[in-house]
C-alpha atoms as a printed R data frame, in Angstrom:
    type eleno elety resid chain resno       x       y       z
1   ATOM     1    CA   UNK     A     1  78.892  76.434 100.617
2   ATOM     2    CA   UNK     A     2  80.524  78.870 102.813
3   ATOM     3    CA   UNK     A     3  79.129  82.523 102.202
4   ATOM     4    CA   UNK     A     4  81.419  85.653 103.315
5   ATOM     5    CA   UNK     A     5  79.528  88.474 105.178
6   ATOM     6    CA   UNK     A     6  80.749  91.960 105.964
7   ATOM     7    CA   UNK     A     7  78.882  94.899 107.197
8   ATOM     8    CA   UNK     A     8  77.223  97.258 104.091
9   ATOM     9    CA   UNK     A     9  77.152  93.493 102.018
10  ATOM    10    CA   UNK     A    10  73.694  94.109 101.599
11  ATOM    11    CA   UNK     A    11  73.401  97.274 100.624
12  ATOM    12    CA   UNK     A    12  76.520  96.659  97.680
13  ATOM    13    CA   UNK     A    13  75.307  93.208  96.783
14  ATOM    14    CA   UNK     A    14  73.537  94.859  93.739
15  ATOM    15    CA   UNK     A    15  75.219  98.511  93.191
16  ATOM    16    CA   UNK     A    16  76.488  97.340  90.346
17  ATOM    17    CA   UNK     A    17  72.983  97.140  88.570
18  ATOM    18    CA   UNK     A    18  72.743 100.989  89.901
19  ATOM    19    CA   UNK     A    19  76.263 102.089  87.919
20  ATOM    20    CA   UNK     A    20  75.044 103.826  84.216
21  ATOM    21    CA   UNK     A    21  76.135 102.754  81.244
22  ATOM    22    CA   UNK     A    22  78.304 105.350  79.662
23  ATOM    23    CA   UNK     A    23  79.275 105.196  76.148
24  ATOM    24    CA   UNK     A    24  83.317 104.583  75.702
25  ATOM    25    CA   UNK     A    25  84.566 107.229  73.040
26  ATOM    26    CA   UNK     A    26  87.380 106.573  70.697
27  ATOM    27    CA   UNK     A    27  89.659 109.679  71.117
28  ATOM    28    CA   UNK     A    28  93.198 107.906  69.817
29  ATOM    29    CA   UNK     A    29  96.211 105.198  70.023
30  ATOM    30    CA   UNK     A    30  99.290 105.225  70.512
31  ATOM    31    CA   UNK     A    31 101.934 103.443  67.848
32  ATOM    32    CA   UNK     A    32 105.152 102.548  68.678
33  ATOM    33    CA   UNK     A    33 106.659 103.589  65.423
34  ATOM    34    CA   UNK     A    34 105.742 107.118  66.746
35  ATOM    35    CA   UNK     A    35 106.846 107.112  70.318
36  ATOM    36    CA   UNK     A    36 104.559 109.041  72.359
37  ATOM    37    CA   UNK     A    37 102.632 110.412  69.587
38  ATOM    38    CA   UNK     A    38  99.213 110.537  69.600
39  ATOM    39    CA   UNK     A    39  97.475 108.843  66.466
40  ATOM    40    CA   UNK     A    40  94.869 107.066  65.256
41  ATOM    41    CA   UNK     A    41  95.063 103.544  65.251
42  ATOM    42    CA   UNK     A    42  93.067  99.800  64.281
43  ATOM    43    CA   UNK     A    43  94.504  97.735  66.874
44  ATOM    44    CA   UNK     A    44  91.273  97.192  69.179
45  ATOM    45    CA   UNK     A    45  92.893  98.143  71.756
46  ATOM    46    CA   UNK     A    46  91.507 100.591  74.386
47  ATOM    47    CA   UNK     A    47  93.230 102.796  77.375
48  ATOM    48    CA   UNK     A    48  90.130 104.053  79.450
49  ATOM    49    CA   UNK     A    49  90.314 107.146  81.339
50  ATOM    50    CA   UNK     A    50  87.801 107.346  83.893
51  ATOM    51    CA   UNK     A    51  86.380 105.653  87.139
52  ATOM    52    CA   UNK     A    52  86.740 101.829  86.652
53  ATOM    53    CA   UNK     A    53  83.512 100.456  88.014
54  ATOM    54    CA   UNK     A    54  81.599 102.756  85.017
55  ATOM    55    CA   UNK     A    55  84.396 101.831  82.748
56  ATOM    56    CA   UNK     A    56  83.767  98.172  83.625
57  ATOM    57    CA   UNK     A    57  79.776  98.685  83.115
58  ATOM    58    CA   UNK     A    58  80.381 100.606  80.060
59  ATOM    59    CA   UNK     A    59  82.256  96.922  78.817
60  ATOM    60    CA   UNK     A    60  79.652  95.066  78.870
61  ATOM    61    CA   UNK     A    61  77.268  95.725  75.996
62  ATOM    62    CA   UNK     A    62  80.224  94.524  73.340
63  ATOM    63    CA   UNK     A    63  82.301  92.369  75.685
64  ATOM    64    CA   UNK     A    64  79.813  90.704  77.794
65  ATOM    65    CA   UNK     A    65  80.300  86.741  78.014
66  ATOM    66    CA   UNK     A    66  83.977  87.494  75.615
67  ATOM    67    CA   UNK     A    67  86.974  87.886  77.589
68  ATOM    68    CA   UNK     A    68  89.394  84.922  78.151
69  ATOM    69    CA   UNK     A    69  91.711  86.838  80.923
70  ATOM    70    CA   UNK     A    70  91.579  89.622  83.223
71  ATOM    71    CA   UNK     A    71  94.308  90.743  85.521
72  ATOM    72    CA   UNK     A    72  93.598  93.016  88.406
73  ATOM    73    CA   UNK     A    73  95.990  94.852  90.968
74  ATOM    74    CA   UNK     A    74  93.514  96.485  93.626
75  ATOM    75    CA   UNK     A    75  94.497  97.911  96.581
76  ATOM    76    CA   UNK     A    76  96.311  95.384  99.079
77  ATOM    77    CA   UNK     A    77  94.996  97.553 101.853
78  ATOM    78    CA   UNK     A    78  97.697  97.422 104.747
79  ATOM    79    CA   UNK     A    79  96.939 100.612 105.753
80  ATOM    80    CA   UNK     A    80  99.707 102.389 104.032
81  ATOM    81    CA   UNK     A    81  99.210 106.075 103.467
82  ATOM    82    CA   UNK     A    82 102.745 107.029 101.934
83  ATOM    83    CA   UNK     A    83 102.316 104.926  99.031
84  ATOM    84    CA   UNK     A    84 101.980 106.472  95.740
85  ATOM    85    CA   UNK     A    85  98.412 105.691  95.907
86  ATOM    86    CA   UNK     A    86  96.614 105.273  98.895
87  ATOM    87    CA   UNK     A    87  96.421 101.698  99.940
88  ATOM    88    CA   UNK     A    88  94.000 102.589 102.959
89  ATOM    89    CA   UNK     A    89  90.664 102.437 101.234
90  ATOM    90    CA   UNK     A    90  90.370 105.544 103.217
91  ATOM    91    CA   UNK     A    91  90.319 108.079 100.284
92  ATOM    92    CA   UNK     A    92  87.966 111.019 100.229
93  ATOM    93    CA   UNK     A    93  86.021 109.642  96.955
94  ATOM    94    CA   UNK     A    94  85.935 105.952  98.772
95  ATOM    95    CA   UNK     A    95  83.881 107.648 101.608
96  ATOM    96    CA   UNK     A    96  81.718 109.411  99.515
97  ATOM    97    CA   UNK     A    97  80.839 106.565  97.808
98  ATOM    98    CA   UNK     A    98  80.654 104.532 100.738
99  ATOM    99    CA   UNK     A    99  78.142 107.483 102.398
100 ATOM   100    CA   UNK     A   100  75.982 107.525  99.582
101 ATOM   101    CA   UNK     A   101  75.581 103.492  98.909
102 ATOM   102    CA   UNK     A   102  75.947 102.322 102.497
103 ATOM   103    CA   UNK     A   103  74.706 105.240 104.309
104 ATOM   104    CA   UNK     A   104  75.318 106.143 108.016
105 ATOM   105    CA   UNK     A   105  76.706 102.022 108.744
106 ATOM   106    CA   UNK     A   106  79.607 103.164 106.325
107 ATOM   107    CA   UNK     A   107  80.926 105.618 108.704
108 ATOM   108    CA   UNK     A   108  82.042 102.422 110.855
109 ATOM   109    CA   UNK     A   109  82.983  99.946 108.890
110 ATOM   110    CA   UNK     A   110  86.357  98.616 109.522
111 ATOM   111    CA   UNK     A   111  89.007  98.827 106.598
112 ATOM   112    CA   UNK     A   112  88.437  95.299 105.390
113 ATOM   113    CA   UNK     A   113  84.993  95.939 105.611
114 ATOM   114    CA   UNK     A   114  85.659  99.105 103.314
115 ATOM   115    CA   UNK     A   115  87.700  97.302 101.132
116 ATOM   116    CA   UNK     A   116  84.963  94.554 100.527
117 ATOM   117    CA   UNK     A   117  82.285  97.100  99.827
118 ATOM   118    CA   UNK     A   118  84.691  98.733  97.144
119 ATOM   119    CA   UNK     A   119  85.624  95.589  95.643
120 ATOM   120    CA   UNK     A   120  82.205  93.409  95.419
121 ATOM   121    CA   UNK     A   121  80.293  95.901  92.794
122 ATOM   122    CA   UNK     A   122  83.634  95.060  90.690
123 ATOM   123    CA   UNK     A   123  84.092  91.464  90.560
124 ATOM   124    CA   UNK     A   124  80.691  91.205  89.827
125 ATOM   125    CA   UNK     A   125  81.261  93.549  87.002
126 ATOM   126    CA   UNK     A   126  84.375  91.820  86.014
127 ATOM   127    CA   UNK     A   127  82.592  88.110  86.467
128 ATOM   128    CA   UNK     A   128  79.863  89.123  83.521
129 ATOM   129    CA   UNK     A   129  82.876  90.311  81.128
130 ATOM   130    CA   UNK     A   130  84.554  86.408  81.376
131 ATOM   131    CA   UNK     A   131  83.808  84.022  79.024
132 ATOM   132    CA   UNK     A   132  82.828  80.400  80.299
133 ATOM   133    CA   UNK     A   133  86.422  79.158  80.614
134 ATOM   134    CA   UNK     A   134  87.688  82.769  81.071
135 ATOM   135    CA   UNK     A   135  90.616  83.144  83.653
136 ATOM   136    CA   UNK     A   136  90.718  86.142  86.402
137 ATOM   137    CA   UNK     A   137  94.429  86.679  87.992
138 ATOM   138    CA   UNK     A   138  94.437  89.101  91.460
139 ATOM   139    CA   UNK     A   139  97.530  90.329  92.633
140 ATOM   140    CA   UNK     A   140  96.907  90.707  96.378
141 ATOM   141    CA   UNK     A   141  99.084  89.989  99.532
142 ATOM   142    CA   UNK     A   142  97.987  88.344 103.085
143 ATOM   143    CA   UNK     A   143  95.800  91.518 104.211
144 ATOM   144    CA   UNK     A   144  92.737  91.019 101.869
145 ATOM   145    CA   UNK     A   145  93.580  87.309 100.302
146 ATOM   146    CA   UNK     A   146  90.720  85.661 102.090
147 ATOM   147    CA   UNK     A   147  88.605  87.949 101.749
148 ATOM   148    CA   UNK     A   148  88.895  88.077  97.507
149 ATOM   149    CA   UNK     A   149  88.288  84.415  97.341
């Protein structure tokens, strides 16, 4: 089977075992009887407020094994600065990161490179949270589409 290599692969190839576990509190919900009020609520449901790959860790003790769909919309990373986000995987907390897990190799990696390191810890993550038959959509144009299969 074909295998997809990158440079800093093998120093990400297991972050996500590194990532705490952080517990997820209940704060509120939101009803739409109430328009933007803020009130408690039963419906399950969850908005989480925080970096994802701790979020997505944080998942895994109740939903491990559960979920039948997950839709992601990552960066495309074309390069674009004037976005409303960055879409250059070249953010200031992305290089930290990248400094920190990949070391001094992660001052050179090229953008897909980047993007690969950022994205591997989280489909990992996201793999565990999918049930047996569960389904994982990725919106994502030409610049990164080989590289997320």
């Amino acid at each position: 089977m074909p295998t997809l290599h990158w440079i800093g692969k093998d120093k990400v190839i297991n972050h996500h075992r590194d990532v705490p576990y952080k517990v997820l509190e209940h704060q509120y919900g939101f009803t739409a009887e109430k328009g933007n009020g803020k009130q408690p609520t039963g419906s399950g449901n969850m908005v989480i407020h925080g970096d994802n790959l701790e979020a997505l860790k944080s998942l895994l003790p109740q939903y491990e094994g559960k979920v039948n769909c997950i839709y992601i919309d990552p960066p495309y990373n074309t390069g674009n600065e004037g976005w409303v986000y960055n879409d250059n995987v070249n953010d200031p907390r992305i290089k930290k990161w990248l400094g920190e897990v990949v070391g001094k190799e992660g001052e050179d990696l090229s953008r897909h490179d980047k993007w690969l390191c950022m994205m591997y810890p989280r489909l990992v993550l996201l793999q565990k949270l999918l049930s047996d038959d569960g389904l994982l959509l990725v919106s994502i144009d030409d610049n990164e589409a080989a590289s997320s299969r």
